[in-house]
C-alpha positions as semicolon CSV with decimal commas, in nm:
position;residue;x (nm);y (nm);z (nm)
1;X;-3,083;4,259;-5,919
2;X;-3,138;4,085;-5,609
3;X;-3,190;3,681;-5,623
4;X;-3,375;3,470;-5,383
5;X;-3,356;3,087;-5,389
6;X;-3,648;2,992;-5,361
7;X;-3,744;2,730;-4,981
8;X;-3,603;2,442;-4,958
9;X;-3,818;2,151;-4,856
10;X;-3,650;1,943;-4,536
11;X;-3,680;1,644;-4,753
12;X;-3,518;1,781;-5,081
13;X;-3,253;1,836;-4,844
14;X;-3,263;1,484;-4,693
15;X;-3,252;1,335;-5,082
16;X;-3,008;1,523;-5,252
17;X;-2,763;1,610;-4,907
18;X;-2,817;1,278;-4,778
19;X;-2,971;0,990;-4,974
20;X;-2,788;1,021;-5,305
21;X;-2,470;1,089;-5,179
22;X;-2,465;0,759;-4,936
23;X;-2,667;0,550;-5,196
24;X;-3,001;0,519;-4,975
25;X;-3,318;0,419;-5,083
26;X;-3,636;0,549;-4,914
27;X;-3,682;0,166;-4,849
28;X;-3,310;0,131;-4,689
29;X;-3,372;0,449;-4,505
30;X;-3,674;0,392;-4,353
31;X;-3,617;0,043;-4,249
32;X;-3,283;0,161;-4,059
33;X;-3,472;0,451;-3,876
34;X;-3,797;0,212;-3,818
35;X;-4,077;0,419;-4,006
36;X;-4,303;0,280;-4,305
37;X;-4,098;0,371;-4,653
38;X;-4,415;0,534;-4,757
39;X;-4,325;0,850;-4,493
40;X;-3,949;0,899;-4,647
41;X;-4,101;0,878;-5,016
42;X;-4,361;1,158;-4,959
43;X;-4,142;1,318;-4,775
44;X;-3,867;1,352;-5,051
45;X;-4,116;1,400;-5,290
46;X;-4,212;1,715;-5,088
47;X;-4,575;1,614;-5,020
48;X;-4,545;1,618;-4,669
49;X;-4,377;1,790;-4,424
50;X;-4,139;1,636;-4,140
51;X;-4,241;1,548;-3,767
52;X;-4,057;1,591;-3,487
53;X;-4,049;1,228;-3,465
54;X;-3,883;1,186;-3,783
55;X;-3,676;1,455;-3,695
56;X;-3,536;1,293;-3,385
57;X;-3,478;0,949;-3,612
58;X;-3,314;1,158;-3,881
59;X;-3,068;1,303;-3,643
60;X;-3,004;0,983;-3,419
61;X;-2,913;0,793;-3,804
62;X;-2,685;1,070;-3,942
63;X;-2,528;1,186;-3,631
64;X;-2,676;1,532;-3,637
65;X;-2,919;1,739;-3,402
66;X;-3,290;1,689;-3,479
67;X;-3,348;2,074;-3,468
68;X;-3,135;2,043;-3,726
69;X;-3,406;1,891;-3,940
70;X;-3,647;2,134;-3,778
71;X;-3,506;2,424;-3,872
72;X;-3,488;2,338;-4,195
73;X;-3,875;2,272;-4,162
74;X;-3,899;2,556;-4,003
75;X;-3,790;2,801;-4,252
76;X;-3,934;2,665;-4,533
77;X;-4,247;2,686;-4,363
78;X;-4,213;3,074;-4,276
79;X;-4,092;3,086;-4,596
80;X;-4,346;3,005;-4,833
81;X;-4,603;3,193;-4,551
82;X;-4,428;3,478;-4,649
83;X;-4,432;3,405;-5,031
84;X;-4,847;3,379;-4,963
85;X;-4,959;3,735;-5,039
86;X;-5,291;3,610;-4,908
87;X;-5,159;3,500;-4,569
88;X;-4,967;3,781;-4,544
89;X;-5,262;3,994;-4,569
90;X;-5,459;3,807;-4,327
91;X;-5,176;3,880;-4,046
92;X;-5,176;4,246;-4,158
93;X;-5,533;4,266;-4,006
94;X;-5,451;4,097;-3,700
95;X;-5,418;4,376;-3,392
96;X;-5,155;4,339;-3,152
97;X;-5,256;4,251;-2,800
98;X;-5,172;4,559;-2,613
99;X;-4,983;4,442;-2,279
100;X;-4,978;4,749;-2,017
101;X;-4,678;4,529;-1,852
102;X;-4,435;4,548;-2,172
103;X;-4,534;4,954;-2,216
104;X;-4,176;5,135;-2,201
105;X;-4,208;5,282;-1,869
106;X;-4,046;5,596;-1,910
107;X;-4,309;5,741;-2,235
């Protein structure tokens, strides 16, 4: 039986990776990366997802990359697209652009 973990949310990571472990508050947090406490609350809470702004002050504060915090954006993003059967078949009835310029020459 095959398991999948279900996405994980760039601020669940921030929280439990980051914030519990160094005892930080959304309040601390915020105040040491200069953005309102409000935007590190919802986005802990999962309500919102992360900028590239916050990305960049995330990285700069804990000494990492901010496609770091992207990424992890990123893929919960494409993942929970692909757990949308609806989206998913929405993009099944989009046609491929045909581009005469990317055509294997030799068919």
């Amino acid at each position: 039986m095959l398991i999948v973990n279900p996405p994980i949310h760039p601020g669940e990571m921030l929280r439990e990776e980051f914030m519990k472990p160094l005892g930080l508050s959304a309040g601390k947090l915020a105040k040491a990366i200069g953005v309102p406490r409000s935007r590190i609350e919802r986005l802990v809470r999962g309500q919102t997802g992360l900028s590239a702004d916050t990305a960049a002050r995330l990285g700069r504060y804990f000494k990492t990359s901010p496609d770091f915090w992207l990424n992890i954006s990123a893929s919960y993003d494409l993942s929970c697209l692909h757990a949308d059967k609806k989206r998913l078949a929405e993009l099944d009835k989009i046609v491929p652009l045909e581009r005469p310029d990317l055509k294997d020459e030799a068919a």
